[in-house]
C-alpha positions as CSV (number, residue, x, y, z in Angstrom):
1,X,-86.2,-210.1,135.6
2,X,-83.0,-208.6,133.6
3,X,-84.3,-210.4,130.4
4,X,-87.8,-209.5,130.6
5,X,-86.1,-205.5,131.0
6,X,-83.9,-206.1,128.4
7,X,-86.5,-207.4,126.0
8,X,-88.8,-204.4,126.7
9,X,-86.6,-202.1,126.0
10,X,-85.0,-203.7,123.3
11,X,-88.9,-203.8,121.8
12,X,-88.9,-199.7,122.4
13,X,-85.8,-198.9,121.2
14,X,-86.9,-201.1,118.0
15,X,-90.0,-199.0,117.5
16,X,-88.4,-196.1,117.9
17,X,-86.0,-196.9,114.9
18,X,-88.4,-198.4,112.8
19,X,-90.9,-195.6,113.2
20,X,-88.1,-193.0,112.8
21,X,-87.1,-195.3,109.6
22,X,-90.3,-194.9,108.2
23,X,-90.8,-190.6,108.8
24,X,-87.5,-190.6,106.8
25,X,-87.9,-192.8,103.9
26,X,-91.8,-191.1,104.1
27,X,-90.5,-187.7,103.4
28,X,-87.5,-188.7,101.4
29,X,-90.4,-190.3,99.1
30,X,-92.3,-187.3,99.1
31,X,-89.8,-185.0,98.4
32,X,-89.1,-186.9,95.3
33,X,-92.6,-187.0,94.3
34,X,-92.9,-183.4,94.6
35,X,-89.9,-182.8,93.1
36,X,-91.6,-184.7,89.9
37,X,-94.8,-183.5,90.0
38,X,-93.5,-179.6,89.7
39,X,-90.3,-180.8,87.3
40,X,-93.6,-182.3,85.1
41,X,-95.9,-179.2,85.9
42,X,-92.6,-176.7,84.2
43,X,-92.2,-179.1,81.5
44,X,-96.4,-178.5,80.7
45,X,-95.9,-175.0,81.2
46,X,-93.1,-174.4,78.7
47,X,-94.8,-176.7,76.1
48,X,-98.0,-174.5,76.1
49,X,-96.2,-171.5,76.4
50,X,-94.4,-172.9,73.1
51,X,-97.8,-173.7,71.5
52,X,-99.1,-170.2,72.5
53,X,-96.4,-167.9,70.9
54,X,-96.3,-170.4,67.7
55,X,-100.3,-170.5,67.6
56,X,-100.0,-166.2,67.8
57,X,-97.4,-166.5,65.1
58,X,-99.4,-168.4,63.0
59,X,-102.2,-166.3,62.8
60,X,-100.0,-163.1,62.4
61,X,-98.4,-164.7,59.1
62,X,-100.7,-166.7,58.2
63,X,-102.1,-163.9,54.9
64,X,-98.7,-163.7,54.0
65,X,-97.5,-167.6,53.6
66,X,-97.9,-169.0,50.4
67,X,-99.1,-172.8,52.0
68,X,-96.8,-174.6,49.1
69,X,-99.0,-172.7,46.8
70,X,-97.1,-170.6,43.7
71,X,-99.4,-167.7,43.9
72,X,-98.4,-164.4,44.9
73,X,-98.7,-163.2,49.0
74,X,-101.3,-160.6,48.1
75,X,-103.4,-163.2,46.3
76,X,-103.2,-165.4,49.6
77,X,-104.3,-162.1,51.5
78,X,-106.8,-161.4,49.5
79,X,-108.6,-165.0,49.7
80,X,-107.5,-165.4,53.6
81,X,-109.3,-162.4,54.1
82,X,-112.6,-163.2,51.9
83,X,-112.6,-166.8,54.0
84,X,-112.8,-164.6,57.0
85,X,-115.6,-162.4,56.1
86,X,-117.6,-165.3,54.9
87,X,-117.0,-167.2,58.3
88,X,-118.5,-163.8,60.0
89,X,-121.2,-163.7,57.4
90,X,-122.3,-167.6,58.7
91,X,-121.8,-166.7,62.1
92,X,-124.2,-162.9,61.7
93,X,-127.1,-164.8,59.3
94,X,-127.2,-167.2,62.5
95,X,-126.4,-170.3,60.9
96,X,-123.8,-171.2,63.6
97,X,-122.2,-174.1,62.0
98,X,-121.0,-174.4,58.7
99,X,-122.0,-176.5,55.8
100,X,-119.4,-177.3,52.9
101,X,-121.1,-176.9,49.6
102,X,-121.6,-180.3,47.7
């Protein structure tokens, strides 16, 4: 009868372990995946933030860069700003997309 008690309650107190085991190494897991997943999400959000303030930048200077080109910045203005007014011309005479001459 002492080894059938024994055995029993060796059997509980081996669940208990293994089921306390496997809540820790469960949440250790997901700690670490959550940890990742919001260590990834920052790195996203800084690159876009990145791209954002360089893609602002680039259309603030963009009339005034010469493009590797030796003409001078107002001549770049000028031309930036004639593209501009053409693009608003297609989009107002309701040809919405645009057709590069041949």
């Amino acid at each position: 009868m002492g080894g059938v008690f024994s055995a029993t309650i060796g059997g509980i107190v081996n669940n208990i372990i293994g089921i306390l085991l496997g809540i820790i190494v469960g949440a250790l897991a997901f700690m670490i995946i959550i940890v990742a997943v919001i260590w990834a999400l920052f790195k996203i959000w800084l690159a876009l933030i990145k791209a954002y303030i360089f893609t602002l930048a680039d259309i603030i200077f963009a009339p005034f860069l010469d493009f590797g080109r030796f003409n001078s910045r107002i001549d770049n203005w000028f031309w930036w700003l004639v593209k501009r007014y053409a693009f608003k011309l297609i989009r107002i005479s309701g040809n919405h997309c645009y057709v590069p001459p041949c």
